[in-house]
C-alpha positions in Angstrom: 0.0 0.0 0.0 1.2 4.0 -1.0 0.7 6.7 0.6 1.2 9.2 3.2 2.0 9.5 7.3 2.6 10.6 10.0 4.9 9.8 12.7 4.7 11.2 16.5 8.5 11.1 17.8 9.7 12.0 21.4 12.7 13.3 22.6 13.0 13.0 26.0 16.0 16.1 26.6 17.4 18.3 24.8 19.8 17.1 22.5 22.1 18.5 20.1 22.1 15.9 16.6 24.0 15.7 13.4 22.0 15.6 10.7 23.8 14.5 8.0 25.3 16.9 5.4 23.1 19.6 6.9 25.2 19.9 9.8 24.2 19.9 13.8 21.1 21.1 14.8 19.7 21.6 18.2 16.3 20.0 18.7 14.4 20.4 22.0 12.3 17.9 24.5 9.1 17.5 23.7 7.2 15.8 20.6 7.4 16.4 16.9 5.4 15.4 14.2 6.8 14.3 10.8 5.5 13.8 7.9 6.7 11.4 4.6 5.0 9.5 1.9 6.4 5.6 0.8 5.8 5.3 -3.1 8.4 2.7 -3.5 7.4 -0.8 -4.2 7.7 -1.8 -0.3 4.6 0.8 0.4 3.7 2.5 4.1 4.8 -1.1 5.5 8.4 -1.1 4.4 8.7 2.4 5.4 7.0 2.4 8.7 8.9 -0.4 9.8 12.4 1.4 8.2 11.8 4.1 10.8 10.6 2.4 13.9 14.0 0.8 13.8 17.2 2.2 15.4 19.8 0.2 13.6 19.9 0.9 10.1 22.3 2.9 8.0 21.2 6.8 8.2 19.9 8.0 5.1 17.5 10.7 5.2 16.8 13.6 7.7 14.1 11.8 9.7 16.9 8.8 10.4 19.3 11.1 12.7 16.8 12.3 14.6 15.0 8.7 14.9 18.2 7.0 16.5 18.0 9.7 19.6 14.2 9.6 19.9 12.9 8.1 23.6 9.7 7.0 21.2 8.2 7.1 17.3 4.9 6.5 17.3 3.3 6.1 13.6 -0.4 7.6 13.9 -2.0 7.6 10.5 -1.2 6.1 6.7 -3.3 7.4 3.8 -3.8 4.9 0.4 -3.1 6.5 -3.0 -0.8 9.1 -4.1 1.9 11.1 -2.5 0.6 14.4 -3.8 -1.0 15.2 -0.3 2.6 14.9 2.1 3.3 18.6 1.1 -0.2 19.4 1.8 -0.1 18.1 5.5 2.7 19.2 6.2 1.9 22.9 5.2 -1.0 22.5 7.9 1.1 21.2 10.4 3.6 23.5 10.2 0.6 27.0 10.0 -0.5 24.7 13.7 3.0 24.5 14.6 6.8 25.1 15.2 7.9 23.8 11.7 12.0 22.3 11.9 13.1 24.6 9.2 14.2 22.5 6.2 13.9 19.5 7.9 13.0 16.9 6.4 12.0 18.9 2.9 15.0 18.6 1.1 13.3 17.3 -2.0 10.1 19.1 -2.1 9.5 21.1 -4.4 6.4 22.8 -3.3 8.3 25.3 -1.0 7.5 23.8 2.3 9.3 25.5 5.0 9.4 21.3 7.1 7.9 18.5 6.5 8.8 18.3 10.3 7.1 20.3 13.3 7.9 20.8 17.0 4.3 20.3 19.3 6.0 20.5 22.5 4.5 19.0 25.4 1.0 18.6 23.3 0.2 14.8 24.4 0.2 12.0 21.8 -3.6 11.2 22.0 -4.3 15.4 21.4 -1.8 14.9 17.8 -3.4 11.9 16.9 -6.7 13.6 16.7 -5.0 17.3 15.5 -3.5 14.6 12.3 -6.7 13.1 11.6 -8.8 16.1 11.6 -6.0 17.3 9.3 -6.4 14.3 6.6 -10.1 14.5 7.3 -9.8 18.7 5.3 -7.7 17.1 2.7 -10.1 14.8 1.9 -8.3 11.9 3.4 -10.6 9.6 4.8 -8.9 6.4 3.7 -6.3 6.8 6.7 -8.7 4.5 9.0 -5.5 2.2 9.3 -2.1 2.3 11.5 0.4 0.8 10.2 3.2 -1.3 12.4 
């Protein structure tokens, strides 16, 4: 299955990460939502499971921040095409603190993160904050949660 989602990570402290060629950043407690879309042929499953594990050779943005996280928690996968990840990302990051070019290095819709910063928001409170999200984009095909 393609698509989008969503992943809730938490960093316990504050920690100061290198991410990749982009250098060190400083990233503070408290949860973050990302957002990414799996269009290869291994689908939201390959994917999913790629970034709930903390061995693995570091890749993309989202992996050097995975490896420090306390918890990833992946909320919401949406069927069809990837053309909606810059969309819900834009939302999240008018609703909050967006990473600034995190995770956006290859978009090409100007996103300023596909990466936010909700603080001490709880998990439960994002959960619902993503799904009414996917529910204005017309994303009602998200009733799954992939592990």
């Amino acid at each position: 299955m393609k698509g989008i989602y969503c992943l809730i990570i938490t960093l316990q402290k504050m920690q100061t990460i290198k991410v990749g060629k982009s250098g060190t950043r400083e990233f503070k407690a408290g949860n973050y939502i990302y957002t990414g879309s799996a269009m290869g042929p291994g689908g939201l499953e390959a994917r999913i499971g790629r970034h709930m594990k903390k061995a693995k050779k570091l890749k993309w943005h989202i992996d050097y921040l995975r490896v420090q996280a306390g918890s990833v928690l992946p909320i919401f996968a949406e069927t069809g095409n990837g053309n909606n990840e810059c969309r819900v990302a834009s939302m999240l990051c008018d609703k909050f603190e967006p990473v600034e070019g995190f995770g956006n290095s290859d978009c090409k819709n100007g996103c300023p993160a596909h990466l936010v910063f909700a603080g001490d928001t709880s998990q439960k409170r994002l959960k619902n904050i993503v799904r009414a999200i996917l529910k204005t984009r017309g994303l009602n095909k998200f009733s799954r949660e992939v592990i």
